[in-house]
DOLOFI-69688 format. One record per residue (C-alpha): x, y, z; residue in three letters. Coordinates in steps of 0.02 Angstrom, whole numbers, plus 32768, in hexadecimal, padded with zeros to 4 digits. Layout:
# DOLOFI-69688
X  Y  Z  type
X  Y  Z  ALA;
...
This chain:
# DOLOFI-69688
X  Y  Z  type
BF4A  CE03  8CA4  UNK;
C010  CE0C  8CB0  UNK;
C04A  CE6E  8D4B  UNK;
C0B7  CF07  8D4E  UNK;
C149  CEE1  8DC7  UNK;
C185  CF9E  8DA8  UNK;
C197  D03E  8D3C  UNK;
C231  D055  8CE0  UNK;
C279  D115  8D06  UNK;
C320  D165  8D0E  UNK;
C359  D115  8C79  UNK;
C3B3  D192  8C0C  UNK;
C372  D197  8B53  UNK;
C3FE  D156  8AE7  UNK;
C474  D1C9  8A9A  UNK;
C430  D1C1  89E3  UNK;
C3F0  D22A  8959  UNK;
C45C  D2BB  896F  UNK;
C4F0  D30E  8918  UNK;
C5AB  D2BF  893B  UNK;
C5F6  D34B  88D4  UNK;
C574  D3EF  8929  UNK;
C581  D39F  89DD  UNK;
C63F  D3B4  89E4  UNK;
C664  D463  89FC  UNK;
C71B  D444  89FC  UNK;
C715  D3EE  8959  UNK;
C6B9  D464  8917  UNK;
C720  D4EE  8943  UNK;
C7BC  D4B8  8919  UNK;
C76F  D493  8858  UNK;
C743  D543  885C  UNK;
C7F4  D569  8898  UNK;
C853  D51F  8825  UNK;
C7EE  D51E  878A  UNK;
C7C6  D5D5  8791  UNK;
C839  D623  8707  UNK;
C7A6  D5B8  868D  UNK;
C73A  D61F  862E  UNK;
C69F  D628  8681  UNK;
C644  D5C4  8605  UNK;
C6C0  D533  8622  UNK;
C6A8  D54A  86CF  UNK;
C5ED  D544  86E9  UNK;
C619  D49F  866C  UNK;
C688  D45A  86F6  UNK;
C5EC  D474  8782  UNK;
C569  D42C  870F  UNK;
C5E2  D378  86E8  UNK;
C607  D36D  87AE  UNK;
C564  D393  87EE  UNK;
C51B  D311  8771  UNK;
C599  D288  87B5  UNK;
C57F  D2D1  8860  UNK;
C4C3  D2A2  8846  UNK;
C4E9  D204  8806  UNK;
C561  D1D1  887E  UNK;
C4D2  D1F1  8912  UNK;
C442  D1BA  88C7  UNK;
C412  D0FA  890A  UNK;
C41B  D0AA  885C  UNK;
C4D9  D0D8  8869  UNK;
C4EC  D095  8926  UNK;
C497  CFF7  88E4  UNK;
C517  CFDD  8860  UNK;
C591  CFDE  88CA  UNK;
C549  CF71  8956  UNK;
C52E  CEEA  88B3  UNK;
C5D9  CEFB  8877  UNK;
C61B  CEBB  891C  UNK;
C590  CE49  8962  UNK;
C5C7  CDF2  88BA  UNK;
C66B  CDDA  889A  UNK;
C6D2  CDB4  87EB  UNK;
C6D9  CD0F  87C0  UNK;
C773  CCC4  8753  UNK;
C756  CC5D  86C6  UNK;
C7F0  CC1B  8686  UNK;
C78B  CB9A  860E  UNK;
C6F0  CB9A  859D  UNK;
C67A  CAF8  85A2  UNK;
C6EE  CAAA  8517  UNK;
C786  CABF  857C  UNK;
C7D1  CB4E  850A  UNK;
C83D  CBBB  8575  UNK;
C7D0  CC62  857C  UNK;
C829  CCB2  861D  UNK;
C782  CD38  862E  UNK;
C759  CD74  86DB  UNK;
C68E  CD7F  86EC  UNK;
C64D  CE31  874C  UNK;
C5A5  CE3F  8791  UNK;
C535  CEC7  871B  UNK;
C545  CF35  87A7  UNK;
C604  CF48  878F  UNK;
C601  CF71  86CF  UNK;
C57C  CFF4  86FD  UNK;
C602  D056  876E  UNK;
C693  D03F  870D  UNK;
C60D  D079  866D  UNK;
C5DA  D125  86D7  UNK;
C699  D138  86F9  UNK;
C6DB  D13F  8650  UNK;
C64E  D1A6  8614  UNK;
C666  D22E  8693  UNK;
C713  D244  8643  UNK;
C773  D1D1  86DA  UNK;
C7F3  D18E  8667  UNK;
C81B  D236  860E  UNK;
C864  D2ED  8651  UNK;
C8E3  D2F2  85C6  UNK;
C87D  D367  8546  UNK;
C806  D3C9  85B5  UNK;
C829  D473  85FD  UNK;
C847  D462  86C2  UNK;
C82E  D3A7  86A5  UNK;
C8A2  D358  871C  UNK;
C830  D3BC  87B1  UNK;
C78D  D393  874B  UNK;
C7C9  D2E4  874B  UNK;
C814  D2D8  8803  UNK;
C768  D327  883C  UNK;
C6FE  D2B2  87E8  UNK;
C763  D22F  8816  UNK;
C739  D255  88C8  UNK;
C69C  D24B  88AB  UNK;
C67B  D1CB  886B  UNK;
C6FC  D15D  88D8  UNK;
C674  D169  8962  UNK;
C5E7  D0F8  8906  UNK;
C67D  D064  88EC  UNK;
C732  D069  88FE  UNK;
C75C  CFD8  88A8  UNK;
C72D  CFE6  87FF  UNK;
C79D  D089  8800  UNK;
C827  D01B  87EC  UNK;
C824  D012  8719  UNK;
C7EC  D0BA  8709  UNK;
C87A  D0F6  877B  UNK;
C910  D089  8710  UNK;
C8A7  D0B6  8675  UNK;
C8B0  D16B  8698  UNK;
C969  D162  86B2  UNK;
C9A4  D0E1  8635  UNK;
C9B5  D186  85D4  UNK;
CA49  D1C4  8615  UNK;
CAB4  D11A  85F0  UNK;
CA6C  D10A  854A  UNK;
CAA0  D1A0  8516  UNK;
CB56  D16B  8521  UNK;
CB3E  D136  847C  UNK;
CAD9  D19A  83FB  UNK;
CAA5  D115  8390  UNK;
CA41  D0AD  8423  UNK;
CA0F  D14E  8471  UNK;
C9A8  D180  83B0  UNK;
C962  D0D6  83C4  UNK;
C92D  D0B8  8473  UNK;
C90C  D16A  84B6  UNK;
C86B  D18E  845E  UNK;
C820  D0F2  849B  UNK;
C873  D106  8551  UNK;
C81B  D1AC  8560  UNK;
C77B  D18E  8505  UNK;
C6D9  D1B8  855E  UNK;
C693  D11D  8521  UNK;
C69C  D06F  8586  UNK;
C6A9  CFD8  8512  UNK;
C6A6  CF2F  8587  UNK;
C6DB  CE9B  851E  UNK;
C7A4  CE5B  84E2  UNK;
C7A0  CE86  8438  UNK;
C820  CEC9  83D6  UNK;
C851  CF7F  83FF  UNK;
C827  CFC0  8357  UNK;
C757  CF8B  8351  UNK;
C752  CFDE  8404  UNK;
C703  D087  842C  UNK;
C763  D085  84D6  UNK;
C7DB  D034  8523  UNK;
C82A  D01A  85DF  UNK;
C8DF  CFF2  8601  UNK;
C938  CF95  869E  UNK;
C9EE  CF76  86E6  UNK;
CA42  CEE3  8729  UNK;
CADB  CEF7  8788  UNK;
CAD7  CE9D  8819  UNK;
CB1F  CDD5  882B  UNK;
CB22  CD47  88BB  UNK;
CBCE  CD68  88D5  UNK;
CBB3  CE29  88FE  UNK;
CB47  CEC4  88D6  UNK;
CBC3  CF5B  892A  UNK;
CC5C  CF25  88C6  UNK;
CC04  CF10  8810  UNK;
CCBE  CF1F  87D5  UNK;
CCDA  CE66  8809  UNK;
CC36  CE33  8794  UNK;
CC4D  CD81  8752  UNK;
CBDE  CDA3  86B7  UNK;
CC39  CD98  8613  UNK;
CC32  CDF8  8567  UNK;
CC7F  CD93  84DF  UNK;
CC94  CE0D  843B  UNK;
CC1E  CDCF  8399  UNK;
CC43  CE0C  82F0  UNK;
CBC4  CE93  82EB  UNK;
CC07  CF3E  8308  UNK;
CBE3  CF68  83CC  UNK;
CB8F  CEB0  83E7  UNK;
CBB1  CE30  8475  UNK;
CB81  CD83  84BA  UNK;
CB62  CD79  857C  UNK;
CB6B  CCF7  85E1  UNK;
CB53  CD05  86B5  UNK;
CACC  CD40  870F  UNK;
CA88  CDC8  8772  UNK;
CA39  CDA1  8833  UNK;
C9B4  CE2B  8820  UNK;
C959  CE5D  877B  UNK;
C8BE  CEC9  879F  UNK;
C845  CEDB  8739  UNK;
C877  CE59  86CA  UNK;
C7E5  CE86  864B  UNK;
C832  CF16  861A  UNK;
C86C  CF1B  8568  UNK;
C91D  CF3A  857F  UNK;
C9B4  CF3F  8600  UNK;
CA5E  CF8A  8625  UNK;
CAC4  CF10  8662  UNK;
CB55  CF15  86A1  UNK;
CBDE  CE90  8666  UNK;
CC91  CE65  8650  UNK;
CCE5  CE93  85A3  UNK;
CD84  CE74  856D  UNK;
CDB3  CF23  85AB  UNK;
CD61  CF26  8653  UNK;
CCB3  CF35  868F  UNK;
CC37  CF7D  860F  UNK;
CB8E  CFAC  85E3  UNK;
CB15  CF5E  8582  UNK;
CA63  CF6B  8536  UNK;
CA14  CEC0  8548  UNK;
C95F  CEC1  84EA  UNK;
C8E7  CE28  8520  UNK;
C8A1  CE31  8454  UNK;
C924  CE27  83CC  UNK;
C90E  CE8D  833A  UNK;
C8C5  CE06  82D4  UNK;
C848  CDDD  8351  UNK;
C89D  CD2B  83A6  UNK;
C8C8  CD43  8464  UNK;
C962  CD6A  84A5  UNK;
C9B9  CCF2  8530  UNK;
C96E  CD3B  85C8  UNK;
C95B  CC95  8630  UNK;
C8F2  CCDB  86E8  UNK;
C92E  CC62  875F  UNK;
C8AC  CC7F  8803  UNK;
C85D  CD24  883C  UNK;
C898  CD6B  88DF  UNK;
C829  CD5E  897A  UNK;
C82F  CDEE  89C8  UNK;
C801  CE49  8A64  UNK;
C7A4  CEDC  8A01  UNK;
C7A8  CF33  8964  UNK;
C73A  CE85  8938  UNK;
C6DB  CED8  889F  UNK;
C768  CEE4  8841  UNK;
C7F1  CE41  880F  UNK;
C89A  CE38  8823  UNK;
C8E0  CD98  87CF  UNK;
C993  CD41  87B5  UNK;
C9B3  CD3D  8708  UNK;
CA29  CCDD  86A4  UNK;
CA87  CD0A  85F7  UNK;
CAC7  CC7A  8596  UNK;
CB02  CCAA  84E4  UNK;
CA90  CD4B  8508  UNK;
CA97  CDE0  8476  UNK;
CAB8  CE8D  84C6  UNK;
CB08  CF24  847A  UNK;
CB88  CF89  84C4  UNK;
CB73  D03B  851C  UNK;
CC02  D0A5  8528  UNK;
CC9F  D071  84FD  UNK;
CCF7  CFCE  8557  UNK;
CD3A  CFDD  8614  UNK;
CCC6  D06D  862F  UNK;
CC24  D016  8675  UNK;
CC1D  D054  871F  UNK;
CC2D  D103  86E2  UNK;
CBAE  D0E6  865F  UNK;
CB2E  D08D  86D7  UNK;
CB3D  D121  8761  UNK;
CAEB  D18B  86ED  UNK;
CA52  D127  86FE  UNK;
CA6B  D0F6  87A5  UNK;
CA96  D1AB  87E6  UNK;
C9C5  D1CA  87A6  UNK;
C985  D137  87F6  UNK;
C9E8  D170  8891  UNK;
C97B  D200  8899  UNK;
C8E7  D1BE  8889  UNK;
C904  D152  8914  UNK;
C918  D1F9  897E  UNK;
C872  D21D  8923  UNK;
C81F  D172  893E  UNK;
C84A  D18C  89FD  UNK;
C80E  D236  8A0B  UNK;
C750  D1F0  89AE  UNK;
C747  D181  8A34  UNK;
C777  D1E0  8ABA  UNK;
C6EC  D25C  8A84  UNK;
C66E  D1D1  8A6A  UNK;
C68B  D195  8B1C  UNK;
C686  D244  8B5D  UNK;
C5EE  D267  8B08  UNK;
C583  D1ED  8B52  UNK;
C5CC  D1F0  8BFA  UNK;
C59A  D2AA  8C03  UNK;
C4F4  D267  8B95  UNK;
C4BA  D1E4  8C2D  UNK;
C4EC  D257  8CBF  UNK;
C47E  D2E1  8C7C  UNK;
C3ED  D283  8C76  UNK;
C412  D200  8CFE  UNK;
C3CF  D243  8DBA  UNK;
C434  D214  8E59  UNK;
C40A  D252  8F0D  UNK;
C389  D2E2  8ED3  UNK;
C3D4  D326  8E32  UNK;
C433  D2FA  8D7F  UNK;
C4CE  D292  8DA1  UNK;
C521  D321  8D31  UNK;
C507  D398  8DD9  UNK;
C569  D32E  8E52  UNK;
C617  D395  8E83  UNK;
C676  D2E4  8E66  UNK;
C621  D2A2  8DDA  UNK;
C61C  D349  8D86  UNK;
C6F4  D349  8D9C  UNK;
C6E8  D2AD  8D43  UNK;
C69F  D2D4  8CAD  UNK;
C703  D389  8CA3  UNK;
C79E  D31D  8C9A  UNK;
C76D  D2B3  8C27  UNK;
C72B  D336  8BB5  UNK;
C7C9  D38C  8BCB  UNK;
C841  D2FB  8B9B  UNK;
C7C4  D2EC  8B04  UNK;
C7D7  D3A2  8AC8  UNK;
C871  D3A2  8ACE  UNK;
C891  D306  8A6C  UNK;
C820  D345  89D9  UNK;
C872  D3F0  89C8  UNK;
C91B  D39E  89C4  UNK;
C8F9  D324  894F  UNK;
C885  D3B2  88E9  UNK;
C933  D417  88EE  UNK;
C98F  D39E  8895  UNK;
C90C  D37F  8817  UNK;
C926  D433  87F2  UNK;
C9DE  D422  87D6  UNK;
C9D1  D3AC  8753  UNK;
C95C  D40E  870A  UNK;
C9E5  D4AE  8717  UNK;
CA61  D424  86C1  UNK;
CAE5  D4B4  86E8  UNK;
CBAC  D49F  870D  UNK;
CB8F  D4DB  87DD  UNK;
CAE8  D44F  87CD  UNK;
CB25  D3CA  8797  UNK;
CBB6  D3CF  881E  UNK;
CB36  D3F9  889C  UNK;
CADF  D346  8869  UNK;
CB7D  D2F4  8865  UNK;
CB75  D305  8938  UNK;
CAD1  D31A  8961  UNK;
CA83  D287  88F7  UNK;
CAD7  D20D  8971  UNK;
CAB7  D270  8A05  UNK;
C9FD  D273  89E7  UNK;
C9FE  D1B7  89BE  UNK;
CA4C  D188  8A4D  UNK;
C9F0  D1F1  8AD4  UNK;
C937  D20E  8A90  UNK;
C93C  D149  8A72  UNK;
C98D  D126  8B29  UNK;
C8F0  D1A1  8B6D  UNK;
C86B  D152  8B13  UNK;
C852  D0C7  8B6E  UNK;
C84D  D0FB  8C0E  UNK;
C7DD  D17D  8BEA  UNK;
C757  D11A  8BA7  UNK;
C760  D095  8C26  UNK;
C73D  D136  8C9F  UNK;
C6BD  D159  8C34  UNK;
C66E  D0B4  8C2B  UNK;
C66C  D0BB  8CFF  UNK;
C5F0  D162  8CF4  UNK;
C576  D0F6  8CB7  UNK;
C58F  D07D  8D3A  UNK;
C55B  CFC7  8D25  UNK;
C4FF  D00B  8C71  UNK;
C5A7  D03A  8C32  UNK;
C5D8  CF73  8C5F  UNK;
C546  CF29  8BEC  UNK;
C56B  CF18  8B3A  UNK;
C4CF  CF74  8AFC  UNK;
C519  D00D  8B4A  UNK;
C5A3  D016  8ABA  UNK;
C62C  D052  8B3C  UNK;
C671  CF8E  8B34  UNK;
C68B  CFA1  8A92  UNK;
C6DE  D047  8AA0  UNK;
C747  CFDD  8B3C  UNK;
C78A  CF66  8AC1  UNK;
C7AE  CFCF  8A25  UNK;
C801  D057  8A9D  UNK;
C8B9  D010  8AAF  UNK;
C8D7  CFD9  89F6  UNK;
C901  D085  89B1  UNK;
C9A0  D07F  8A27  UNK;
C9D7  CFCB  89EE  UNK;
C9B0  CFE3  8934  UNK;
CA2E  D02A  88C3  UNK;
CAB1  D03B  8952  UNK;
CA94  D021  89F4  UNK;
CAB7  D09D  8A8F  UNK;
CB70  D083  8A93  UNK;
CB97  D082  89DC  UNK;
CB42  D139  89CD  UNK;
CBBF  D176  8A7B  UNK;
CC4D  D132  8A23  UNK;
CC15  D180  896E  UNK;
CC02  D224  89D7  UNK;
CCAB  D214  8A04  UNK;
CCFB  D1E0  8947  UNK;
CCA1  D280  891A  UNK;
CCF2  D2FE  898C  UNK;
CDA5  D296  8984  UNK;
CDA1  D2AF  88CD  UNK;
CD2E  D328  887C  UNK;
CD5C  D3CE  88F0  UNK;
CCDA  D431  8883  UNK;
CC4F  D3C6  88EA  UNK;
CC61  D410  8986  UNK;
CC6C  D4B9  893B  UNK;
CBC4  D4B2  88F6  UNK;
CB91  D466  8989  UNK;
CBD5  D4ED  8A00  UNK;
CB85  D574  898E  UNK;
CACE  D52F  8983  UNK;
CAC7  D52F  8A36  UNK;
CB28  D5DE  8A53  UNK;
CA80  D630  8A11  UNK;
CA3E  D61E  8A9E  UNK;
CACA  D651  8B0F  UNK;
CA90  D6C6  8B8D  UNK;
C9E5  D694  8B9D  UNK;
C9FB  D617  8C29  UNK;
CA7D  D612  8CA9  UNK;
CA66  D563  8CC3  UNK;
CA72  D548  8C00  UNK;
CAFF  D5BB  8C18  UNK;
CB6D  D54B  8CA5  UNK;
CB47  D49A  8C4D  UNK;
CB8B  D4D9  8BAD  UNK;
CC2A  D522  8C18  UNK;
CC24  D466  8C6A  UNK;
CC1D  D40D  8BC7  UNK;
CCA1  D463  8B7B  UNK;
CD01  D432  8C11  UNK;
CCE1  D37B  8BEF  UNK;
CD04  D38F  8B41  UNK;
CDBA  D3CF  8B65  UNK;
CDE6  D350  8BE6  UNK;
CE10  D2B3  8B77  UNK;
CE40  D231  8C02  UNK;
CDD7  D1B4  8C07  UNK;
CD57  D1FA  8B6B  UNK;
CD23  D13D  8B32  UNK;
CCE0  D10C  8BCD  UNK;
CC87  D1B7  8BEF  UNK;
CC47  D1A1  8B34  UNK;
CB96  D18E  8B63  UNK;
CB96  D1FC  8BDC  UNK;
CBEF  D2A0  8B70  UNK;
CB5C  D265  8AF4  UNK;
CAD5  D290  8B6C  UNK;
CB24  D321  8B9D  UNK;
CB26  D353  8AE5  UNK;
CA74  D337  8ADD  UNK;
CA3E  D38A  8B68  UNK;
CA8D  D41C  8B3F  UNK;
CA4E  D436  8A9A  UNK;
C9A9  D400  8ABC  UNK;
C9AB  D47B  8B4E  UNK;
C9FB  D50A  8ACE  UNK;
C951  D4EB  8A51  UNK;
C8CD  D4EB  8AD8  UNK;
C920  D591  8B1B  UNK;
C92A  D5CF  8A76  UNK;
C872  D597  8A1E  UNK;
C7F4  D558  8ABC  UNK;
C793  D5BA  8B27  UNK;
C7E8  D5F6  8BD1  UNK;
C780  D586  8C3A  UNK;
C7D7  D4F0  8BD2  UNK;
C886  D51E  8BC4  UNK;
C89A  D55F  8C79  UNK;
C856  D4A6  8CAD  UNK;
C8CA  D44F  8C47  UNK;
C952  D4C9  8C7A  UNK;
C942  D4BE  8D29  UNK;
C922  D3FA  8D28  UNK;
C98F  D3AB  8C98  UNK;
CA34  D42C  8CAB  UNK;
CA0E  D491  8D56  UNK;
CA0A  D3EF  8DB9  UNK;
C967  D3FF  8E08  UNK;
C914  D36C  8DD4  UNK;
C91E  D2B6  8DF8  UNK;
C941  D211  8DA6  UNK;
C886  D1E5  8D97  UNK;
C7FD  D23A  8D31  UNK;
C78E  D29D  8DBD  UNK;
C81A  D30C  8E07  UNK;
C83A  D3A5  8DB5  UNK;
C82A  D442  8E2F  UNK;
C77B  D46B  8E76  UNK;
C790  D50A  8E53  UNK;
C77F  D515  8D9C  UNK;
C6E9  D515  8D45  UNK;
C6CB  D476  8D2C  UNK;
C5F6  D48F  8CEC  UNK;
C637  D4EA  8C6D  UNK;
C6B0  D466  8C39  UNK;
C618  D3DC  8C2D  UNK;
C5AE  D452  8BEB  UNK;
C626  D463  8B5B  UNK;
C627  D3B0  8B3B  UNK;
C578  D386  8B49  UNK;
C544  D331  8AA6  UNK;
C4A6  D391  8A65  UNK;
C40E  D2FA  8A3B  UNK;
């Protein structure tokens, strides 16, 4: 008869079969915000999609899948068994299953729906927190859209199968697909800041708008997509162009996948150096005007790395403030300790006010309006930089209210650990967004306008809000010195805008926190210190993920 040694108790219940989408009240709020001028049967359309996904996205099925996708990494295959070059990268079931839910819940497309850059950013969240990395093709995919429509011809071509609903795994040519995802490759060995200096060469063909590359690219993720804008050098500078794997009469293009990148997280999804040699692309935008053209897609995927962040910074929240309330220490819920209880208010605080800045954004590419599209000219690059930069910190803190569980890999806060600093290194890292702040304000003065008005509407609200917009505009006139205080006007920009939505659109309790802690100077440099004062239950409450 085997013995019992001991009874297993205080062991929170994991965080499963609940709503992502319900459970976040600020999410949820700001979609209501900013999607309210919808009719009301578009709107209650908007609830059912996100509450579906939301559903999805906590049920254990979901959490499995993305366990799977990383437990088993993509595998490169650059031959078949008859030593034909194939170049294929091999996913585990589990990934094609995210990256199938993904498309299907309209991931790749807000280009035709009403309010569907906020439908899209929202879901987007969501569905972030089962698996980051296979939102890496559905992020480019989504935002291939902008570059390709550069040139109308490619854009009638590609579009319908960029924004399909449909996922259709397999290189084939584009035509027989139902769906299609798109990539970029800019970056080289020799550099990825200064893509200008790009070694990769476009030699002219005969066909109208046609080229042959040769070079190569240092990272290429999500090589299995069915197309790529790369960047390379024409005879007229540095230009952009489409690079399909499948050729129109069904032979494979010269896309020669060299190794795949080992890397400290994001492990689901591959990253591989890719060579061209003799490789058929067709040109995007006219010659010498590449960069230009590629910032249109990279300004998107910019923003969802603010978005990315801000899903993982609510997935660590969430079961930090999940475990406390149902783990006991010293005679009551760990959620009831004064210090742990400042904790998790900070955290939840940093989270909130990551989603509703990256929410507000969403909503001004929705608007698509003169004063918007300035205002995303600045703030796209001050969002990148600083909800990326306070990701990662945040969910290590996390990680630490679960103690030694949130240090075991079953927990899924390693995971979170790993993933968390990539969005500030991917598509620009913390420096290259400080110093694009800067190029904006030097040379586009309408930025700072827009800038300067979205946060006036909340002037007089908060004295504190109040005095660090007086302060910023005090660092913004004194010019000595502005490239080495690049990253720290950026923050600055951040926090004050951040600061001038939660005053404007959160509940009292949240913006007088933030206020006093972020812009008042009563907080510290560690999670866990914001005034004792405030109410922090109510902050935790607010965050608490409903199961």
């Amino acid at each position: 008869m085997p013995r019992t040694t001991h009874t297993v108790v205080n062991q929170p219940p994991p965080l499963t079969g609940y709503d992502v989408y319900s459970a976040d009240r600020a999410l949820v709020e700001a979609v209501e915000r900013h999607l309210e001028h919808l009719e009301p049967e578009s709107l209650a359309g908007v609830r059912t999609e996100l509450t579906t996904l939301g559903r999805t996205a906590g049920s254990a099925q979901a959490q499995e899948w993305g366990a799977q996708a990383n437990e088993f990494p993509p595998r490169l295959r650059t031959h078949d068994r008859y030593g034909h070059r194939i170049d294929e990268v091999e996913f585990h079931p589990a990934w094609h299953r995210l990256l199938g839910k993904g498309v299907s819940a309209g991931l790749t497309s807000s280009w035709t729906r009403p309010g569907g850059h906020v439908r899209r950013a929202a879901a987007f969240l969501v569905w972030t927190q089962v698996e980051a990395g296979h939102t890496c093709p559905l992020s480019m995919t989504h935002a291939a859209v902008s570059a390709l429509r550069a040139d109308g011809e490619l854009a009638a071509e590609w579009e319908p199968l960029l924004t399909s609903e449909v996922y259709d795994r397999g290189l084939r040519p584009a035509r027989e697909k139902a769906g299609a995802l798109a990539g970029m490759c800019l970056t080289e060995k020799q550099g990825g800041t200064d893509v200008r200096g790009n070694t990769t060469r476009a030699r002219p063909m005969d066909g109208a708008g046609t080229y042959e590359l040769t070079g190569h690219k240092w990272f290429c993720s999500a090589p299995m997509s069915d197309a790529f804008l790369v960047l390379a050098q024409a005879p007229e500078g540095p230009t952009c162009f489409l690079v399909p794997r499948v050729l129109a009469g069904g032979t494979r293009n010269v896309f020669l996948l060299q190794r795949l990148k080992d890397k400290l997280g994001n492990r689901s999804n591959a990253s591989a150096e890719v060579e061209f040699d003799g490789t058929w692309a067709r040109r995007v935008g006219p010659e010498g005007r590449g960069v230009a053209t590629m910032m249109r897609m990279v300004t998107g995927t910019r923003l969802d790395c603010a978005l990315g962040s801000a899903a993982q910074m609510r997935q660590a929240v969430a079961q930090a403030v999940h475990h406390c309330a149902h783990r006991w220490a010293f005679g009551g819920p760990l959620l009831d300790r004064p210090l742990m209880r400042n904790v998790l208010a900070d955290l939840a605080l940093e989270s909130e006010a990551a989603t509703t800045l990256a929410l507000r954004l969403a909503a001004a590419c929705d608007d698509g309006g003169e004063q918007a599209r300035a205002l995303l000219r600045l703030a796209v690059p001050i969002a990148k930089y600083w909800v990326t930069k306070r990701c990662p910190p945040l969910v290590v803190e996390a990680a630490e209210c679960l103690g030694g569980n949130g240090y075991v890999e079953e927990s899924g806060l390693p995971l979170l650990v790993r993933d968390a600093p990539l969005n500030s290194v991917w598509d620009g890292a913390g420096n290259v967004q400080a110093l694009d702040v800067l190029r904006a304000l030097r040379r586009e003065p309408a930025v700072l306008d827009a800038y300067l008005r979205e946060v006036g509407l909340a002037r007089g609200a908060d004295h504190r809000l109040d005095r660090a917009v007086k302060d910023l505009l005090g660092e913004l006139a004194d010019l000595e010195g502005m490239e080495a205080r690049a990253r720290r006007l950026t923050e600055r920009l951040a926090l004050v805008l951040q600061g001038s939505l939660l005053v404007r659109f959160a509940p009292p309790s949240v913006a007088d926190a933030f206020c006093a802690a972020r812009l008042g100077g009563d907080g510290g440099a560690a999670f866990g210190t914001l005034p004792h004062s405030l109410p922090l239950r109510e902050l935790v409450e607010r965050a608490l993920p409903h199961s």
